[in-house]
C-alpha positions as CSV (number, residue, x, y, z in Angstrom):
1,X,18.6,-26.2,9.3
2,X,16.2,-25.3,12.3
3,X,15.5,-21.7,12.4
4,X,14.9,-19.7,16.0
5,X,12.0,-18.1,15.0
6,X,9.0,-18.3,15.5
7,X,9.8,-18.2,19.3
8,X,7.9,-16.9,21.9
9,X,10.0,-17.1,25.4
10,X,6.9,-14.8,27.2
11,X,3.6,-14.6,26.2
12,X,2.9,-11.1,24.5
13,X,2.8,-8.7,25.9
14,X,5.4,-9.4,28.2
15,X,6.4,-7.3,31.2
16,X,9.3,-5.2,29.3
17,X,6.4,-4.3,26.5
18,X,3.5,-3.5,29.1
19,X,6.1,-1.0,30.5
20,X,6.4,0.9,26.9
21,X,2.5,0.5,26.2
22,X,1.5,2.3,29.4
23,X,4.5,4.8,29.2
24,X,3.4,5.9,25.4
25,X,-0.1,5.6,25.7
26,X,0.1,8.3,29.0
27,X,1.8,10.4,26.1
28,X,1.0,9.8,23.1
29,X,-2.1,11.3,21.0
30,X,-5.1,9.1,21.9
31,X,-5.4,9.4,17.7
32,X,-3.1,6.2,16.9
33,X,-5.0,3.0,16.6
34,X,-3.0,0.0,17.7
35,X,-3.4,-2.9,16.2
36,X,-2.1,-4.9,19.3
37,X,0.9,-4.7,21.6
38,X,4.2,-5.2,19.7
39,X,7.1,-3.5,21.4
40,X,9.9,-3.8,18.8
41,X,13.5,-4.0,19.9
42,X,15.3,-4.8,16.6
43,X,14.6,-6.9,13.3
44,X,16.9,-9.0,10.9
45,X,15.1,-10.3,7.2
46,X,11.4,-11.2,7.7
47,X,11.9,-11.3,11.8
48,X,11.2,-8.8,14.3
49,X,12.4,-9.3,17.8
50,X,10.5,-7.4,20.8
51,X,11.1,-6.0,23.9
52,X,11.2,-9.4,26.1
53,X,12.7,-11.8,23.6
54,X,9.9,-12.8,21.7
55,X,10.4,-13.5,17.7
56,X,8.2,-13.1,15.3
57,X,7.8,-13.9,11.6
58,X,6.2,-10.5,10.0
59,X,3.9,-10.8,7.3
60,X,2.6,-7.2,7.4
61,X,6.1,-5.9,7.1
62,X,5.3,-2.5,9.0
63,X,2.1,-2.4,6.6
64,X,4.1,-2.9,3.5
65,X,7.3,-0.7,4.2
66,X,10.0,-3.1,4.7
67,X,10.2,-4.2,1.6
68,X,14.2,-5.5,1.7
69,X,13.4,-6.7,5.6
70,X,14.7,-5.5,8.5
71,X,18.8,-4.0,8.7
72,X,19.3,-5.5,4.7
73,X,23.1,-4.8,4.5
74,X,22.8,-2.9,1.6
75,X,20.6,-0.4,2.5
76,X,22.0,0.2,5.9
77,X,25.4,0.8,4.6
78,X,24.1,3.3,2.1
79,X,22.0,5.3,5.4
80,X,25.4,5.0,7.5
81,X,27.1,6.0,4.5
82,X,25.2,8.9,3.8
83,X,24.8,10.3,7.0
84,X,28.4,10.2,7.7
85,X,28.4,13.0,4.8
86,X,25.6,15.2,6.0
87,X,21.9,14.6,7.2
88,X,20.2,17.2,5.4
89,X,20.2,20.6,3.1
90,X,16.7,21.9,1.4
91,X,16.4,19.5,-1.7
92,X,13.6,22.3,-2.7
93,X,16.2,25.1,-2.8
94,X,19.8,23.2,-3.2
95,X,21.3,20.4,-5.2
96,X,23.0,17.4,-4.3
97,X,23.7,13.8,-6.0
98,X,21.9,11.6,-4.5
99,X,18.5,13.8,-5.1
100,X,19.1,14.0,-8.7
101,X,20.1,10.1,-9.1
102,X,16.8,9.1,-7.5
103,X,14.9,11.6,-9.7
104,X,16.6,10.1,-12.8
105,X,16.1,6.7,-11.3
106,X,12.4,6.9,-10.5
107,X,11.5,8.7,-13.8
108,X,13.0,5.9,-15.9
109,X,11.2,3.2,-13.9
110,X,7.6,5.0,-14.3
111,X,6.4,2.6,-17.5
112,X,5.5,4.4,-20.4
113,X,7.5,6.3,-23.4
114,X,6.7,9.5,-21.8
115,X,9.4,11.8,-20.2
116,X,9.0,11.9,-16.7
117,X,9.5,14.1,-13.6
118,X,9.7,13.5,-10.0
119,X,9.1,15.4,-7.0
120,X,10.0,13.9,-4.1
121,X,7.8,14.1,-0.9
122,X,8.4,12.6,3.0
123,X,5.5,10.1,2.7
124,X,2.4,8.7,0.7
125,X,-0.1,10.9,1.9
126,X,2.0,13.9,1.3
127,X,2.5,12.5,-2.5
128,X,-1.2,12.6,-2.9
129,X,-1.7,16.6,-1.2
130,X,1.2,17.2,-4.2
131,X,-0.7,14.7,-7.1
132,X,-3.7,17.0,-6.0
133,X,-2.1,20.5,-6.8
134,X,-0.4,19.5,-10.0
135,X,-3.6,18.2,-11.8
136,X,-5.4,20.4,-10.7
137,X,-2.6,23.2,-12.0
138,X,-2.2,21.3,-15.3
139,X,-5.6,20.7,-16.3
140,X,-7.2,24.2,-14.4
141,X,-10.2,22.0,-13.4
142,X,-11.3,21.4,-10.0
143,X,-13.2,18.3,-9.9
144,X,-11.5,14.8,-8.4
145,X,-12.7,11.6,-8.6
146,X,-11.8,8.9,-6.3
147,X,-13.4,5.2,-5.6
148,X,-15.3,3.8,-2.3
149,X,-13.1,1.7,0.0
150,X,-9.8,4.0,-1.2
151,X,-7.5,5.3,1.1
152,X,-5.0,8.2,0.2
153,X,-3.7,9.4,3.2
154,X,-5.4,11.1,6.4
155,X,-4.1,14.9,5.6
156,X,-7.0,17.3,4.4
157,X,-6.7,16.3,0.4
158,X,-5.8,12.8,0.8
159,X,-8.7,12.3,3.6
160,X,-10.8,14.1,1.0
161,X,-10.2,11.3,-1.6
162,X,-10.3,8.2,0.8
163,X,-13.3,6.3,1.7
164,X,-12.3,3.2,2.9
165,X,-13.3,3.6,7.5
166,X,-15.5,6.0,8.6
167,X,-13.9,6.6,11.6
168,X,-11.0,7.9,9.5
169,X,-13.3,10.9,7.9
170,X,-14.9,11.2,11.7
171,X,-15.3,15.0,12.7
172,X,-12.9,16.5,10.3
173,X,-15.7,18.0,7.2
174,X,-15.8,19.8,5.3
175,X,-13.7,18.1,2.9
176,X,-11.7,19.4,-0.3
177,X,-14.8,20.7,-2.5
178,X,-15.6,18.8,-5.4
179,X,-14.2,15.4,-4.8
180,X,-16.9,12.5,-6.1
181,X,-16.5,8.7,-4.7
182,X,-17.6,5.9,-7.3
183,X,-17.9,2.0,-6.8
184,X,-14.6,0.6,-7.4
185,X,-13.8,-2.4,-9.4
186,X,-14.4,-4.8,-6.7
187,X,-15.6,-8.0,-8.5
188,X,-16.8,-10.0,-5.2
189,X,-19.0,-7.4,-4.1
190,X,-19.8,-5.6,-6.9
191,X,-23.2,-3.5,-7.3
192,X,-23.6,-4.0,-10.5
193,X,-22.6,-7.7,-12.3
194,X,-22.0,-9.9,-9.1
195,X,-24.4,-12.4,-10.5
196,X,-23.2,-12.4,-14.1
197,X,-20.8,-14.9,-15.2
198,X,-18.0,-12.3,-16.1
199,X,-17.2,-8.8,-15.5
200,X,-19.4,-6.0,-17.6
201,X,-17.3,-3.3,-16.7
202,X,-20.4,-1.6,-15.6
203,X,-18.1,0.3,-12.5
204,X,-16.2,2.0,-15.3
205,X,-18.8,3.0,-17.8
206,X,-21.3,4.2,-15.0
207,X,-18.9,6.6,-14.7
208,X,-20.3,8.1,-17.9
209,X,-23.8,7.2,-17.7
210,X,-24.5,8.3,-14.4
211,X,-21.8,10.5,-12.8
212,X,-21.0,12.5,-16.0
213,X,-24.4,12.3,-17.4
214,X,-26.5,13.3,-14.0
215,X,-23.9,15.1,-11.9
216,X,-20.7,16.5,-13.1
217,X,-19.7,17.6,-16.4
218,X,-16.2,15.6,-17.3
219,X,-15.0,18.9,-18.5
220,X,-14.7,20.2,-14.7
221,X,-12.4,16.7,-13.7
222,X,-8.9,17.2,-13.3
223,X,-8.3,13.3,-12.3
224,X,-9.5,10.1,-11.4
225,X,-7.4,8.9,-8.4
226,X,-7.0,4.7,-8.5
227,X,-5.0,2.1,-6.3
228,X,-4.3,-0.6,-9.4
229,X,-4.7,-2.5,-5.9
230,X,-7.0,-1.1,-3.3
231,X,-4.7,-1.4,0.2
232,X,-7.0,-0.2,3.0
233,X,-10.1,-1.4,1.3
234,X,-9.5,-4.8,1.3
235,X,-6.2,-5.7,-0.9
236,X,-8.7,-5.9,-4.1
237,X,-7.6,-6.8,-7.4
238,X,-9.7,-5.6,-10.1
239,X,-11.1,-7.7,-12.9
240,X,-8.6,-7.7,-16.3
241,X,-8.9,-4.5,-18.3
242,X,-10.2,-2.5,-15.3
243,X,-7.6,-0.3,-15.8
244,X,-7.0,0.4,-19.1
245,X,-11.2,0.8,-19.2
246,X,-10.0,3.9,-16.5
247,X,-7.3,4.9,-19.2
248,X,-9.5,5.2,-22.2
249,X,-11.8,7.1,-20.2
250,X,-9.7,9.4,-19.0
251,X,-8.4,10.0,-22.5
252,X,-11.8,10.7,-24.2
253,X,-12.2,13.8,-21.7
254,X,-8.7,14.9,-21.2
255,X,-8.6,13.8,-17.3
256,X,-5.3,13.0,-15.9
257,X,-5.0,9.2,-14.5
258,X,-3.3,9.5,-11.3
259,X,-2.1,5.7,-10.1
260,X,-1.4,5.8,-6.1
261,X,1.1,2.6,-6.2
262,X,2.1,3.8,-2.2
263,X,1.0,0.3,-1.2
264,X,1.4,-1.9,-4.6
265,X,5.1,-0.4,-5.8
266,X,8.1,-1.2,-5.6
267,X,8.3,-5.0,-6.6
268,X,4.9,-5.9,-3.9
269,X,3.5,-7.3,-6.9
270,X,5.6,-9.0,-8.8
271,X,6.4,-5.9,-11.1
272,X,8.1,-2.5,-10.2
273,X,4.3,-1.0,-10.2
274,X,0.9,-3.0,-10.0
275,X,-0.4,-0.8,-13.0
276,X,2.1,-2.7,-15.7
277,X,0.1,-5.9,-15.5
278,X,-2.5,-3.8,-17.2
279,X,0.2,-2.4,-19.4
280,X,-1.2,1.3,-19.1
281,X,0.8,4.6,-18.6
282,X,-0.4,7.3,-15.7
283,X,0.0,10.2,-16.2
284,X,1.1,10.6,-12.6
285,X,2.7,8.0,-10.7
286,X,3.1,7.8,-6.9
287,X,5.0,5.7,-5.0
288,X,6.5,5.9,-0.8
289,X,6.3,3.3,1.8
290,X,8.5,0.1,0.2
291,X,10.8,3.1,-1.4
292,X,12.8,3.7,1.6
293,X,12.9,0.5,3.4
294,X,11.5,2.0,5.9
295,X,13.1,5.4,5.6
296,X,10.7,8.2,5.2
297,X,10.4,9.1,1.6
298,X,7.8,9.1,-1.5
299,X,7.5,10.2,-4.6
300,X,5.1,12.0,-7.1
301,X,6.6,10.5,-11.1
302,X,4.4,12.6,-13.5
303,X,4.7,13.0,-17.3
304,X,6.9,15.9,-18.2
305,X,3.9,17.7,-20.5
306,X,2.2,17.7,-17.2
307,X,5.4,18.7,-14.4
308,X,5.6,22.1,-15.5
309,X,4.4,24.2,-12.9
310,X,6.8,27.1,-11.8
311,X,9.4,27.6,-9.2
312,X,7.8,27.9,-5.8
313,X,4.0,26.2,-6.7
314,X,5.2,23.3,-4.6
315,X,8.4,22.3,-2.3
316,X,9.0,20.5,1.0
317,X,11.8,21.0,3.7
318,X,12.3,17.7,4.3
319,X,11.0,15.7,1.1
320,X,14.3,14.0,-0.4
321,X,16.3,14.2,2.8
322,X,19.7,13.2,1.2
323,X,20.0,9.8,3.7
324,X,16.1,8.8,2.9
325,X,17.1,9.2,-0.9
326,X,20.6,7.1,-0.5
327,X,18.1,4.6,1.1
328,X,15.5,4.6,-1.7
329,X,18.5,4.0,-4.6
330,X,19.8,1.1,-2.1
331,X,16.6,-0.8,-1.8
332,X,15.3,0.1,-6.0
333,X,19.2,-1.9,-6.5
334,X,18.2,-4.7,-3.8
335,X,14.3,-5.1,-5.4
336,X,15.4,-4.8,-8.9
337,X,18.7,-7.2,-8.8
338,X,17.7,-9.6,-5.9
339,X,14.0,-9.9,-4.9
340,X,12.0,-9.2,-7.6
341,X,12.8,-12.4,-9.7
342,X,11.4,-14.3,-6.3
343,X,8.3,-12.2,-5.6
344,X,6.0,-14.3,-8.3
345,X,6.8,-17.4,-7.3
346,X,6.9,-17.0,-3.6
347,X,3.6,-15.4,-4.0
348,X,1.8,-18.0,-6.2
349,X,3.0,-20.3,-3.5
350,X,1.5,-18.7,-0.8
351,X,-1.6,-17.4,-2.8
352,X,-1.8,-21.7,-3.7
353,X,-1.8,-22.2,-0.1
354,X,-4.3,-19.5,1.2
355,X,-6.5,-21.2,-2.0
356,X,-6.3,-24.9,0.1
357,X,-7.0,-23.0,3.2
358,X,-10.3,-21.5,1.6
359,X,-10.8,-24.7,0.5
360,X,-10.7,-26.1,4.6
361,X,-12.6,-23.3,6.2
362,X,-15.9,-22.1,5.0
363,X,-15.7,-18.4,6.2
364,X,-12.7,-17.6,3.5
365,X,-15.1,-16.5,0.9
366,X,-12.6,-15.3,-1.5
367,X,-8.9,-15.4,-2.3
368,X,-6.7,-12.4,-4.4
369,X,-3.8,-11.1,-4.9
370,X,-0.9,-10.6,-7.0
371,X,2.8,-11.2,-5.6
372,X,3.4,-11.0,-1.9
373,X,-0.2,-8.6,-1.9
374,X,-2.4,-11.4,-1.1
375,X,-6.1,-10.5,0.6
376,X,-8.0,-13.3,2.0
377,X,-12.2,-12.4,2.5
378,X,-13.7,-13.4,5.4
379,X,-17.8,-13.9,5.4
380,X,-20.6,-15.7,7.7
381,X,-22.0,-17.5,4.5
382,X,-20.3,-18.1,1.2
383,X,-23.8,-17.9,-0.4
384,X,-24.6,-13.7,1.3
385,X,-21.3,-13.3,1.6
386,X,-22.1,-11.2,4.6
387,X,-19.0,-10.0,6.0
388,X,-17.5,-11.6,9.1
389,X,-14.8,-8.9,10.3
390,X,-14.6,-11.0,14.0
391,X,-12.7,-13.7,12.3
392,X,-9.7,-11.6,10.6
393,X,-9.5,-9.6,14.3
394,X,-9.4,-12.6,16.2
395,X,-6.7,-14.1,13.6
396,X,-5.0,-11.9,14.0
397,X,-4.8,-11.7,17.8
398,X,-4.4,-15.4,17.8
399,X,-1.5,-15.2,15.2
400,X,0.4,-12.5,17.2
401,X,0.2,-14.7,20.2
402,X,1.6,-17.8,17.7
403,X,4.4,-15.3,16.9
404,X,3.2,-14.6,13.4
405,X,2.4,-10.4,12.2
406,X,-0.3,-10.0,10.4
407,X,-2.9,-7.2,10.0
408,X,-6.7,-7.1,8.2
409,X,-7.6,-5.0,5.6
410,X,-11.0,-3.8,4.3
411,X,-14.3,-4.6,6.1
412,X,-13.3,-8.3,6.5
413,X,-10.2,-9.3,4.9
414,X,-6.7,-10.3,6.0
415,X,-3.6,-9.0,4.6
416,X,-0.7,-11.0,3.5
417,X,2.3,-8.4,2.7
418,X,5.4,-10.2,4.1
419,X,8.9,-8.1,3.4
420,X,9.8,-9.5,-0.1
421,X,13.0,-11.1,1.2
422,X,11.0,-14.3,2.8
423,X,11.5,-17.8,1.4
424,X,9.9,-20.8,0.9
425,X,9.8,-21.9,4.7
426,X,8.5,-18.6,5.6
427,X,5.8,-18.7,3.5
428,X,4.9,-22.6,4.4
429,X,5.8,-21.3,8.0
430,X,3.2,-18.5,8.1
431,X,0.7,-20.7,6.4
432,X,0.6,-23.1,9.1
433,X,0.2,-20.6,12.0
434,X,-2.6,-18.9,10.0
435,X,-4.2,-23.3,9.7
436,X,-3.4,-24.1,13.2
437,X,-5.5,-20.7,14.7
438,X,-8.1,-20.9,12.3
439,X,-9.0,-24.7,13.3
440,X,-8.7,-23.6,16.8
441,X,-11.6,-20.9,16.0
442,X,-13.4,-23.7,14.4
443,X,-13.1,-26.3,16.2
């Protein structure tokens, strides 16, 4: 069966969308980036329609949110649903179901034997500023350690633990006090055994011998903040054992191991959360943008022994708005029933299929991923492996204009993190876009 999209009727942007651009950006705060000028009008599965008619198949599903697509049935009954009862009352000073059942629901998801507890936030960032306050009232020390090319968030606490873009961290120090960056498991590039024939785990024990031993007492550390995948930084998978190597040290000096799965959870990968491939347990969990299938919601899951601060040491207005939480238990029964059985296999085929691409085209230095969280490295020469950040930013112009979403990722990388509802021909479909502008770059 022929399917109607890809279609582009106009080239984007067309006049309806260069009507919305200029209207928002005389408005809007100069602050949001833009990637490039899609004017969305509606979506259905893996396909969003714009403003003048154009289709395109997305494969950056609103940078990893729409995880059950666009308008899945399911979820969008349970939203109508829900706000035909009522659209809000104080989940931090009231009770109602549908708060509770995600709390349940989220706490027996969290892998581990430990009890968990769940405080639910409005977003990922917000998740971290609460991950933040609880270690640091659970352990009473004040030192955090997060890795280079992280991202947490742009608020005060969550910009104080990313360090992915510059430009992000631009004009806004000083940061949180006592926050330490260290190189993250990033085999490709990594400081200390790129040239040895396997991983030394040198990024985790330098942690010791330099950090702890030169600079900071591991007595003062409340947490080690860690992406199982880094998002922003590049979609990086660390080498096998990277994280339990994290867990082990975090248990010799009584830190907490706090696993930001806003990116990674919620089936992305293959699994419910990235960090069960390494079969570890955090000890605090946090999970938002695939949650809600777009609705606004997150989630800090932490181990009861440490969720035990008092009434009124944390709340939020708006954090488990009773609609965003009937959206969250409709998509966790949509991934958990229907898509994540697919998720591995659609993403070893398209991870197979970025692999031939690398094999075609010189500039793909490397090739990761796990699931539908696939990165694909960019570089002027395999041998350097000099970044080449042009090529993904052209790609992706080219791809938009092909009627394919994408975004890039890291210094250099391109991101592939379709909704997890795609099928075979959208991933064969997307592949072939992503061959057609790359040969036309090379050619």
């Amino acid at each position: 069966m022929k399917r109607d999209y890809p279609r582009i009727v106009v080239p984007p942007p067309g006049p309806k969308a260069r009507a919305v651009v200029e209207r928002q950006n005389r408005w809007a705060s100069t602050s949001y980036p833009k990637e490039y000028p899609l004017v969305v009008a509606r979506g259905a599965g893996a396909v969003v329609e714009d403003v003048d008619g154009n289709r395109y198949l997305d494969f950056m599903a609103g940078i990893a949110v729409a995880s059950t697509g666009y308008g899945h049935p399911q979820v969008v009954r349970a939203v109508q649903e829900a706000a035909g009862r009522f659209f809000h009352i104080c989940g931090s000073d009231f009770y109602y179901e549908s708060f509770a059942a995600l709390c349940e629901r989220l706490a027996a998801l969290a892998p581990g034997p430990s009890k968990k507890r769940v405080f639910l936030t409005n977003s990922g960032t917000e998740a971290v500023e609460g991950a933040i306050k609880l270690a640091r009232h659970s352990t009473g020390r004040p030192a955090l350690i997060a890795f280079t090319g992280a991202f947490h968030g742009r608020t005060m606490g969550g910009l104080s633990l990313t360090a992915s873009k510059a430009v992000q961290r631009a004009g806004f120090a000083p940061f949180l006090p006592e926050v330490y960056h260290v190189p993250y498991g990033y085999r490709y590039r990594c400081d200390f055994c790129r040239g040895e024939p396997a991983c030394t785990m040198r990024c985790v024990s330098s942690i010791e011998d330099d950090l702890f031993a030169k600079r900071l007492d591991p007595r003062d550390v409340a947490a080690i903040f860690v992406e199982p995948i880094q998002g922003e930084g590049g979609y990086v998978v660390p080498p096998p054992g990277y994280l339990k190597a994290l867990r082990e040290l975090c248990d010799r000096y009584g830190i907490l191991l706090v696993c930001d799965e806003v990116q990674s959870g919620i089936g992305r990968t293959g699994r419910m959360f990235a960090c069960e491939y390494e079969g570890i347990e955090p000890d605090i969990l946090l999970a938002a943008k695939g949650l809600g299938s777009g609705m606004p919601i997150g989630a800090i899951i932490a181990k009861e022994s440490i969720m035990k601060w008092q009434p009124g040491a944390h709340g939020s207005t708006f954090g488990g708005n009773p609609v965003c939480c009937a959206a969250a238990l409709a998509t966790l029964d949509v991934v958990e029933r229907e898509l994540l059985p697919k998720v591995a296999p659609l993403g070893e085929r398209l991870l197979a299929g970025a692999q031939r691409l690398q094999q075609k085209y010189p500039p793909i230095g490397e090739v990761r991923g796990r699931g539908l969280m696939i990165g694909v490295e960019f570089v002027k020469d395999r041998k350097t492996r000099e970044p080449a950040p042009e090529i993904p930013h052209e790609l992706v112009e080219r791809a938009f204009k092909r009627g394919l979403l994408l975004l890039g990722a890291g210094k250099s990388s391109l991101r592939l993190a379709p909704p997890l509802v795609i099928d075979e021909y959208d991933v064969d479909t997307a592949l072939g876009i992503i061959d057609a502008c790359l040969r036309e770059m090379t050619d």
